[in-house]
Residue frames relative to the residue before (quaternion, step in Angstrom):
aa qw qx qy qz dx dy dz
X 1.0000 0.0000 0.0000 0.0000 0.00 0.00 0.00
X 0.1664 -0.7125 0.6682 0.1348 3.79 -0.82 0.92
X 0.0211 -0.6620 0.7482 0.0396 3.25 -1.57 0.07
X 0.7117 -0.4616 0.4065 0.3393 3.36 -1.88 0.65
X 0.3185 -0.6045 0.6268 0.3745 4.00 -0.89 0.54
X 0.3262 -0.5960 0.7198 -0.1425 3.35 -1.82 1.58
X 0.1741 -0.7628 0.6186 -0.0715 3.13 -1.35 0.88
X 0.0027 -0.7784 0.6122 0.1389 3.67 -1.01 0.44
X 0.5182 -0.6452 0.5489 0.1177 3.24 -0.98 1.50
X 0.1404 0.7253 -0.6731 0.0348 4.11 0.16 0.15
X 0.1293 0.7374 -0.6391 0.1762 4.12 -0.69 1.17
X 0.3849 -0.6697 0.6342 0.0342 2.96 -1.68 0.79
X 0.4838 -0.7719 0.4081 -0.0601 2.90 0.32 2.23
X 0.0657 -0.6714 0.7196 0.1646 4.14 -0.93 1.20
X 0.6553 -0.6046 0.3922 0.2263 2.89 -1.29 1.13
X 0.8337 -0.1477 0.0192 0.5318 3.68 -0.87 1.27
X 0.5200 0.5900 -0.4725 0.3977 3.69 0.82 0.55
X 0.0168 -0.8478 0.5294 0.0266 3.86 0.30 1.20
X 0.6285 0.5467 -0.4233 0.3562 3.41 0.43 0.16
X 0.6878 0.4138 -0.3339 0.4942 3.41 1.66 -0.97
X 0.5179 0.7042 -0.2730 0.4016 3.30 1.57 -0.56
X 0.7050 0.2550 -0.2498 0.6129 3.84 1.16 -0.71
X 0.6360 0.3774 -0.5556 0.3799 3.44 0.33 0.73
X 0.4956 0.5769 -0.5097 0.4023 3.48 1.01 0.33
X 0.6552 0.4729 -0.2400 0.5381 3.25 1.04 -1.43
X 0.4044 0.6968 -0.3374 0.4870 3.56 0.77 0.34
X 0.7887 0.2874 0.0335 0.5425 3.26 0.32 -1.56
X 0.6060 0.3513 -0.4117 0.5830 3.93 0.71 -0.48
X 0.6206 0.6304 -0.3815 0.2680 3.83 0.71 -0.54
X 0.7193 0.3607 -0.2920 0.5169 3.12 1.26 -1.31
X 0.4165 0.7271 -0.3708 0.4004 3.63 1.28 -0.50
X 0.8014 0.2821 -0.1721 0.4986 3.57 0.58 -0.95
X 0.5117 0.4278 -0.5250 0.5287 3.72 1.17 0.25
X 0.5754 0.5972 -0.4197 0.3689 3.70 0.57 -0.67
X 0.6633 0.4823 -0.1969 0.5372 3.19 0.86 -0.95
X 0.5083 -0.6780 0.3082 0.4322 3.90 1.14 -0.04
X 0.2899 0.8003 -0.4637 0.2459 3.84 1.23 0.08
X 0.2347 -0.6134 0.7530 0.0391 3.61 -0.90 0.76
X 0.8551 0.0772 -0.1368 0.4940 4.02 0.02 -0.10
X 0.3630 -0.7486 0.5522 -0.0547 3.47 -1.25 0.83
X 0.2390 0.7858 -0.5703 -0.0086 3.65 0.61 0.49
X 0.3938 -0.7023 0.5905 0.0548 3.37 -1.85 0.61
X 0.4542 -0.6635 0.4026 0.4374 3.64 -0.76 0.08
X 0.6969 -0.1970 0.5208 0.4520 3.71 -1.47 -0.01
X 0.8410 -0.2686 0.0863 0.4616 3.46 -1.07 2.19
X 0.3851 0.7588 -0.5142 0.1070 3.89 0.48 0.85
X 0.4804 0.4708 -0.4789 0.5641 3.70 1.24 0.79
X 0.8268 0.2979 -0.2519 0.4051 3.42 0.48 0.88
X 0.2648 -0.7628 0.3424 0.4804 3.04 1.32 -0.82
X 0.6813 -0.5513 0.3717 0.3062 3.63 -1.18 -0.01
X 0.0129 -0.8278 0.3704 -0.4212 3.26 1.32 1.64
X 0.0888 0.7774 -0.6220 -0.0290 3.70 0.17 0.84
X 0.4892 0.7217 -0.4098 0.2682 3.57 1.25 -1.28
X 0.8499 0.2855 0.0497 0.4400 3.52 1.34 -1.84
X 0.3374 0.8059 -0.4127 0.2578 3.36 1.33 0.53
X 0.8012 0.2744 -0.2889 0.4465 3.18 0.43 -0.81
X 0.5065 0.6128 -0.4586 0.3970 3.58 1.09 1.35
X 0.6006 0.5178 -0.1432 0.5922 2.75 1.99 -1.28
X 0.4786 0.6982 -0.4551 0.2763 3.54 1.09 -0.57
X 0.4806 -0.7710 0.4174 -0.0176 3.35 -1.27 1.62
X 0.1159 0.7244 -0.6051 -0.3093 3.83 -0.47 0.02
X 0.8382 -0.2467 0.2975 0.3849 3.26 -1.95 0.50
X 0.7478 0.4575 -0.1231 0.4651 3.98 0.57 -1.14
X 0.6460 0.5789 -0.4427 0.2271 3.44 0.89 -0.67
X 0.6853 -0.4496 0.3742 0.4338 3.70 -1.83 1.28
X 0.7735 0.4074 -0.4176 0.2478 4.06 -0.38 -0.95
X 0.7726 0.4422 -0.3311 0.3129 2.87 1.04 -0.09
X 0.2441 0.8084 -0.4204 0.3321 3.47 1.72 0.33
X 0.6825 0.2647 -0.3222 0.6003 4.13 0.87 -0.31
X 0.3852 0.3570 -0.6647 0.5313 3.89 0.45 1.44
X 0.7058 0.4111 -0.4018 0.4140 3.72 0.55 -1.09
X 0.7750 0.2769 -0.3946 0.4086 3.56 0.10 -0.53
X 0.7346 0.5000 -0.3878 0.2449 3.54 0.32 -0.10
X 0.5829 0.4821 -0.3502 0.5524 3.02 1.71 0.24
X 0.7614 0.3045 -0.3937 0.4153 3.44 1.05 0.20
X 0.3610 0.5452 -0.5361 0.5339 3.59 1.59 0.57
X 0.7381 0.3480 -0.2544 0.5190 3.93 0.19 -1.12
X 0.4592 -0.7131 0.4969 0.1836 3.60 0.47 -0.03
X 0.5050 0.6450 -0.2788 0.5012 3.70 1.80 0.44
X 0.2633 -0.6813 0.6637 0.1615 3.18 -0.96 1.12
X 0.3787 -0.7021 0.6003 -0.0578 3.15 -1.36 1.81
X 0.1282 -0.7064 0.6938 -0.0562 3.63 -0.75 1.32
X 0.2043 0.7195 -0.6630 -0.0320 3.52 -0.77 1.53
X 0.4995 -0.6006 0.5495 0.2962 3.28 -1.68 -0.36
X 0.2576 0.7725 -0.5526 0.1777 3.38 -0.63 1.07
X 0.3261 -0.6511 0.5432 0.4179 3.76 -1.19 0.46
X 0.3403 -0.7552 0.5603 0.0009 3.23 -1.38 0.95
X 0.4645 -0.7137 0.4483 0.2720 3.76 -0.30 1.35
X 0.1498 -0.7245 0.6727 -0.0053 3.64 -1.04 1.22
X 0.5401 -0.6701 0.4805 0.1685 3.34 -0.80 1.28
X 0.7605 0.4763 -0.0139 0.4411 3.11 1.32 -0.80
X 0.6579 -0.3197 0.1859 0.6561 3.53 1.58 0.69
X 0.9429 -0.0587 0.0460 0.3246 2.91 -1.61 -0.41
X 0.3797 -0.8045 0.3230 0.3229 3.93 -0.47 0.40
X 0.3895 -0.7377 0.4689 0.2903 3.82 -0.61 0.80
X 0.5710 -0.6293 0.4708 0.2373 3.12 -1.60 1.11
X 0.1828 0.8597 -0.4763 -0.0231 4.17 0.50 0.81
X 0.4295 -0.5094 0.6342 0.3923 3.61 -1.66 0.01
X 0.0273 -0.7602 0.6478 0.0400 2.94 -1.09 0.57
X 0.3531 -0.7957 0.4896 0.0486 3.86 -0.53 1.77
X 0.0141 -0.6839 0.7092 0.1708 3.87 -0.10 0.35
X 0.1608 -0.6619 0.7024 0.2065 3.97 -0.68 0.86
X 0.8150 -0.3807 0.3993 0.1769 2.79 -2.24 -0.18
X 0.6079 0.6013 -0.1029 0.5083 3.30 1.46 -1.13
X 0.5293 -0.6981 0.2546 0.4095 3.68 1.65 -0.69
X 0.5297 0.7330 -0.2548 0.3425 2.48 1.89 -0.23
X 0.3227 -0.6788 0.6344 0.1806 4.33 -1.17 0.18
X 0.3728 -0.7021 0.5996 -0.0919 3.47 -0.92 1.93
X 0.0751 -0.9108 0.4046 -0.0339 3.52 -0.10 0.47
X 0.1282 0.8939 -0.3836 0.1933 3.69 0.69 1.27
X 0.3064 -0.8527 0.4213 0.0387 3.37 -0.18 1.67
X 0.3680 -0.6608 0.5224 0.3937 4.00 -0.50 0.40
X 0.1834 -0.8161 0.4924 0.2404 3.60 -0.69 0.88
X 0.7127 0.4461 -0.1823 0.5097 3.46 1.30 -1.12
X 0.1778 0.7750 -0.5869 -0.1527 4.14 0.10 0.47
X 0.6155 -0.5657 0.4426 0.3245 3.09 -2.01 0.56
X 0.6849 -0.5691 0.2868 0.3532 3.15 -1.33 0.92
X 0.7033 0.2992 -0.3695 0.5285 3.63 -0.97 0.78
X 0.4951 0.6328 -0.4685 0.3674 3.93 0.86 -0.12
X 0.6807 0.5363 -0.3319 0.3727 3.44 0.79 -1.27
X 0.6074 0.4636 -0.4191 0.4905 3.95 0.76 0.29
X 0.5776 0.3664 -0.3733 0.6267 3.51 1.27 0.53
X 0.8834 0.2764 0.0419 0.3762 3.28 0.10 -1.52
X 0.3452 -0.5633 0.6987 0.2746 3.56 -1.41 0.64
X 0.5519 -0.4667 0.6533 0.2256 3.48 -1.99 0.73
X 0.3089 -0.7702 0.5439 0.1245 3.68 -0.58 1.27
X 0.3881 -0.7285 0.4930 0.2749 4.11 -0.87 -0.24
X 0.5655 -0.7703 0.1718 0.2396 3.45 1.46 0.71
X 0.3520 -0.8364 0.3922 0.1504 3.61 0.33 -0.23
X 0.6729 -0.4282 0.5128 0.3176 3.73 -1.41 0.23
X 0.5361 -0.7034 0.4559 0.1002 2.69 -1.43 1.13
X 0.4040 -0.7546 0.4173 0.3052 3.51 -0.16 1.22
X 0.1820 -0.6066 0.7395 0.2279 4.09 -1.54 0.55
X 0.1439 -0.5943 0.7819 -0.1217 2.65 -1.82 1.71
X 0.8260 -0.1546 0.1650 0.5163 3.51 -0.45 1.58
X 0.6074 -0.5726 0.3420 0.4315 3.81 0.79 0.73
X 0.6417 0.4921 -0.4101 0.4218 3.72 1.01 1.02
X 0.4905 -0.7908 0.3445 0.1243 3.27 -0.30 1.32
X 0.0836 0.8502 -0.4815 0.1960 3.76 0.00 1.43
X 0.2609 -0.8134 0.5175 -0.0493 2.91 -0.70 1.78
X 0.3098 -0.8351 0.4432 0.1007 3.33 -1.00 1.59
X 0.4622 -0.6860 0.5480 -0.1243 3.81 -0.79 1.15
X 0.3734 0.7366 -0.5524 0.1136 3.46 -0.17 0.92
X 0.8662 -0.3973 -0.0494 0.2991 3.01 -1.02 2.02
X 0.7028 0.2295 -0.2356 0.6308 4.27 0.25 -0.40
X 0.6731 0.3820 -0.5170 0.3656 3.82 0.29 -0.48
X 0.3723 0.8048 -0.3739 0.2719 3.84 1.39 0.52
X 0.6124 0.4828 -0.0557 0.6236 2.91 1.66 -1.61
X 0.5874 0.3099 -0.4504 0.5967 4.16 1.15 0.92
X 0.3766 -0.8446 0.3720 0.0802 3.45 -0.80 1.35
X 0.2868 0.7903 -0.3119 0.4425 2.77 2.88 -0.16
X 0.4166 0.8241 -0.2971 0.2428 3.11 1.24 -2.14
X 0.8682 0.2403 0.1395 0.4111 3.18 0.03 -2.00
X 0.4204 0.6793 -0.3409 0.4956 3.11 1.52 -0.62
X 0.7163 0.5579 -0.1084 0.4049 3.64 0.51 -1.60
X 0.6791 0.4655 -0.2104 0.5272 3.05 0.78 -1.71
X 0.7233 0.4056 -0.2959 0.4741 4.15 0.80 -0.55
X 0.6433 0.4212 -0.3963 0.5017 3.40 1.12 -0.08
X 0.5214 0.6085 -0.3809 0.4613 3.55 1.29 -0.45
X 0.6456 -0.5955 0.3953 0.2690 3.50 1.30 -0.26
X 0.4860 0.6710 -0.3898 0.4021 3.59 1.70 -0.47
X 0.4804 -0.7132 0.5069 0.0605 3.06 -1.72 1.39
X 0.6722 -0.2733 -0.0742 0.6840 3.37 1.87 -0.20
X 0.6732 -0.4689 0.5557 0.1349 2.96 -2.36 0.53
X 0.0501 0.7781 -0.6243 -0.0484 3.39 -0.07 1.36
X 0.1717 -0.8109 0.5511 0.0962 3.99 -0.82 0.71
X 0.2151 -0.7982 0.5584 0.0692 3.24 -0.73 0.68
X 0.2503 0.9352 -0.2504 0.0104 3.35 0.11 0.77
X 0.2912 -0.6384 0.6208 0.3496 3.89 -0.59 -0.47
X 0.1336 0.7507 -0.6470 0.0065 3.82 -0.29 0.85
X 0.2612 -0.5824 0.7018 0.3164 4.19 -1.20 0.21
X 0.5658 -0.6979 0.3928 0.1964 2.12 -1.90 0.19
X 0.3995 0.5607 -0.3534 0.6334 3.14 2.12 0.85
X 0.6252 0.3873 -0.3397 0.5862 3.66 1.16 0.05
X 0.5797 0.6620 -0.4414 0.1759 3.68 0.28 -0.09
X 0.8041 0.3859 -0.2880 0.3485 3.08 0.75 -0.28
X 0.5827 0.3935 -0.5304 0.4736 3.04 1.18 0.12
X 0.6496 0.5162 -0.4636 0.3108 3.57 0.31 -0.71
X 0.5138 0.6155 -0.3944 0.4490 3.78 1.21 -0.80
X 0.6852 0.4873 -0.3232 0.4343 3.98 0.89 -1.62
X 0.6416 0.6817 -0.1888 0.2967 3.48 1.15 -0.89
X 0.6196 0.4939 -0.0987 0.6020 2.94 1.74 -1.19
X 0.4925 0.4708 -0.4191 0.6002 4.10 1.33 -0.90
X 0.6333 0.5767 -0.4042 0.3209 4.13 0.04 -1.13
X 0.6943 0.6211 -0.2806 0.2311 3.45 0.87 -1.48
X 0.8402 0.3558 0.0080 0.4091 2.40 1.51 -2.18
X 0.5064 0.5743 -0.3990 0.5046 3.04 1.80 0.61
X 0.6068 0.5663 -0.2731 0.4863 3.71 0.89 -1.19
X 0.7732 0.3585 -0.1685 0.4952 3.99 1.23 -0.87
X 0.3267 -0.7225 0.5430 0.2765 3.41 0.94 -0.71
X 0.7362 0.3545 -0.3750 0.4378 3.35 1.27 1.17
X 0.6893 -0.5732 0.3407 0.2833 2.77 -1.27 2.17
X 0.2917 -0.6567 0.6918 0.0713 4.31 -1.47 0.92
X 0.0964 -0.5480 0.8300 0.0382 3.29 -1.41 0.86
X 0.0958 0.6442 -0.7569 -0.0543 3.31 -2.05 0.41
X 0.2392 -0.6234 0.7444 0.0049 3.07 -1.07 1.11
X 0.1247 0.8380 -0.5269 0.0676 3.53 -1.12 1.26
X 0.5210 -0.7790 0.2431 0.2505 3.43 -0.09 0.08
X 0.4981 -0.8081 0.2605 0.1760 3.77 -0.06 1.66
X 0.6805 0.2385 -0.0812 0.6881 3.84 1.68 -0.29
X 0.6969 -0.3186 0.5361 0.3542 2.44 -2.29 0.61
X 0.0289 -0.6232 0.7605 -0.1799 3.33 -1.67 1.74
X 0.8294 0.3437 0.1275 0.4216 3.47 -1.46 0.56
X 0.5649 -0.4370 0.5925 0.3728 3.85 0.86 -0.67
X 0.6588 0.6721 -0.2078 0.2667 3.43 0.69 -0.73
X 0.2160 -0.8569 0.4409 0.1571 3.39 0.30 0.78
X 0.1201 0.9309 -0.3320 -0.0938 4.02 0.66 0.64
X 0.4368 -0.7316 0.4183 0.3147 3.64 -0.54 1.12
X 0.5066 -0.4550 0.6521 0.3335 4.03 0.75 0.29
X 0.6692 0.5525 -0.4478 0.2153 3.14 -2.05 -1.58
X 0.1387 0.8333 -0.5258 0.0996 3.41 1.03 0.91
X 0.0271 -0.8715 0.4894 -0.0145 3.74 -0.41 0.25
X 0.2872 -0.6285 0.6611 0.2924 3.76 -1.86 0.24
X 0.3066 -0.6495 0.6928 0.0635 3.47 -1.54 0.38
X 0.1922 -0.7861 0.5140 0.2845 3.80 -0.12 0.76
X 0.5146 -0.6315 0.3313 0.4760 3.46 -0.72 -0.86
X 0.4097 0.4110 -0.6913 0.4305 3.29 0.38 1.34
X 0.5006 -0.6780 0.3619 0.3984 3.83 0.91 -0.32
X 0.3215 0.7280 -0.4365 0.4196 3.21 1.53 0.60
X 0.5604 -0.7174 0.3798 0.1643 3.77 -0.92 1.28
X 0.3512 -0.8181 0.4545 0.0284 3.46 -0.15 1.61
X 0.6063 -0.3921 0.2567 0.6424 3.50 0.86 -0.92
X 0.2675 -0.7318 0.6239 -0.0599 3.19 -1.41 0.62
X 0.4059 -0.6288 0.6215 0.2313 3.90 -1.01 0.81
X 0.3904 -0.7893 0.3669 0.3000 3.16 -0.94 1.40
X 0.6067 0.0738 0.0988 0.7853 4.38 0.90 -0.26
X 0.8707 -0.1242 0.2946 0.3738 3.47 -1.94 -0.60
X 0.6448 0.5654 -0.4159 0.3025 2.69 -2.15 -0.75
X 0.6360 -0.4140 0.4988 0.4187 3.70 -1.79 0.75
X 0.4429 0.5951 -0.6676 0.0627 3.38 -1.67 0.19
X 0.4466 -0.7004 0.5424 0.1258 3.37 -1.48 0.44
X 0.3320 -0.7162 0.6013 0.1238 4.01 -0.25 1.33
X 0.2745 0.7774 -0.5556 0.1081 3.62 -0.57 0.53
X 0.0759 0.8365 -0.5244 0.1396 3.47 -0.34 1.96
X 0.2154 -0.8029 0.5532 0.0540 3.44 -0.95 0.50
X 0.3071 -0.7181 0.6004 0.1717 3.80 -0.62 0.98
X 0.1303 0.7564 -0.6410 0.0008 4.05 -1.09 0.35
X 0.8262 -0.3165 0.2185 0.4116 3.54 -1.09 -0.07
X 0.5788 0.4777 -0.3272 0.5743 3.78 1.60 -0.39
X 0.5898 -0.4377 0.4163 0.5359 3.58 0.72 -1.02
X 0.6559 -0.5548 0.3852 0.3371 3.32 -1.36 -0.49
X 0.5533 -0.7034 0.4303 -0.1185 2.98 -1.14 1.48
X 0.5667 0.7603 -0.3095 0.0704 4.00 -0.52 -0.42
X 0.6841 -0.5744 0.4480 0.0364 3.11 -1.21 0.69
X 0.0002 -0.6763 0.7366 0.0065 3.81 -1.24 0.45
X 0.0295 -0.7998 0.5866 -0.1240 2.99 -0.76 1.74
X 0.6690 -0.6648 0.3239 0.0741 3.46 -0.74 1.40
């Protein structure tokens, strides 16, 4: 089985500073098309950092100007861009969404449905979203607590999805289970996991990085070694899947 080469974007978010924040995601973008990637995942709210205190200042709408170099660099590099950002909700409180700049020019729009406890004094619960086409392979997006609902994935494999892209905030006192959780998915379904996590303190958040793929026996593809910027960049071919931690 082949599949499109994927990338995980693992960054170390400045704190409520989106402008310095999409020009990183900028550069790891065109980075991972160089490298031959067709998808780009990010961590969980990673054009802003993990910042509930300041969301619903930072809070985004679908149209806004900073974010116009995600749109063209995913349709100059021909990558579909998966960031993290809170997103303004007409309706109270803003939702925690992925947001996909595709290739085509177009803007994917994926809402957190399941939030982790204590979120909901920032955040509205979101209603999730369509699975994203990557090169005519269905890939369901995942953003961090709706991990810890085994439905979550459950769905996303009955929906047919070829992999589990996760966006997340993991500690480094939460990693391993959430990491064992994520091997379970993509073993129990037979579909390969991306995780895109985040390399620095965010939020208060001590984060363990160690971003990683999971094939689909759930055996460990590559992995980020601790923290810090780096770029996940795997690739499935006729042996299986393959990949790479690029600096």
């Amino acid at each position: 089985m082949t599949a499109p080469c994927v990338a995980a974007a693992q960054t170390v978010a400045a704190r409520g500073d989106i402008a310095a924040n999409v020009a990183r995601h900028v550069a790891l973008a065109r980075r991972a098309a160089a490298e031959g990637a067709r998808l780009v995942l990010f961590p969980e709210l990673s054009l802003t950092g993990y910042e509930p205190t300041l969301a619903a200042e930072l809070a985004l709408s679908p149209g806004d100007a900073r974010l116009a170099p995600l749109r063209d660099v995913a349709s100059r590099e021909r990558i579909s861009v998966v960031a993290g950002a809170p997103l303004a909700n007409a309706d109270g409180k803003p939702l925690i969404a992925a947001l996909t700049f595709t290739p085509q020019g177009g803007l994917h729009v994926y809402t957190k449905q399941y939030l982790h406890p204590g979120e909901e004094t920032a955040f509205a619960p979101g209603t999730g979203g369509a699975a994203l086409d990557v090169d005519g392979r269905r890939v369901a997006l995942a953003v961090c607590a709706e991990i810890a609902h085994a439905r979550h994935a459950a769905a996303a494999a009955e929906d047919g999805a070829r992999l589990y892209a996760a966006s997340v905030l993991v500690s480094v006192n939460g990693y391993a289970a959430d990491a064992a959780l994520l091997q379970g998915y993509a073993a129990m379904h037979r579909m390969p996991v991306l995780m895109a996590n985040h390399g620095g303190m965010t939020g208060g958040w001590e984060s363990a990085g160690r971003s990683a793929l999971w094939d689909e026996r759930g055996e460990l593809v590559v992995a980020a070694a601790g923290g810090g910027e780096c770029l996940l960049v795997a690739r499935c071919d006729d042996v299986g899947w393959r990949g790479r931690v690029v600096k």
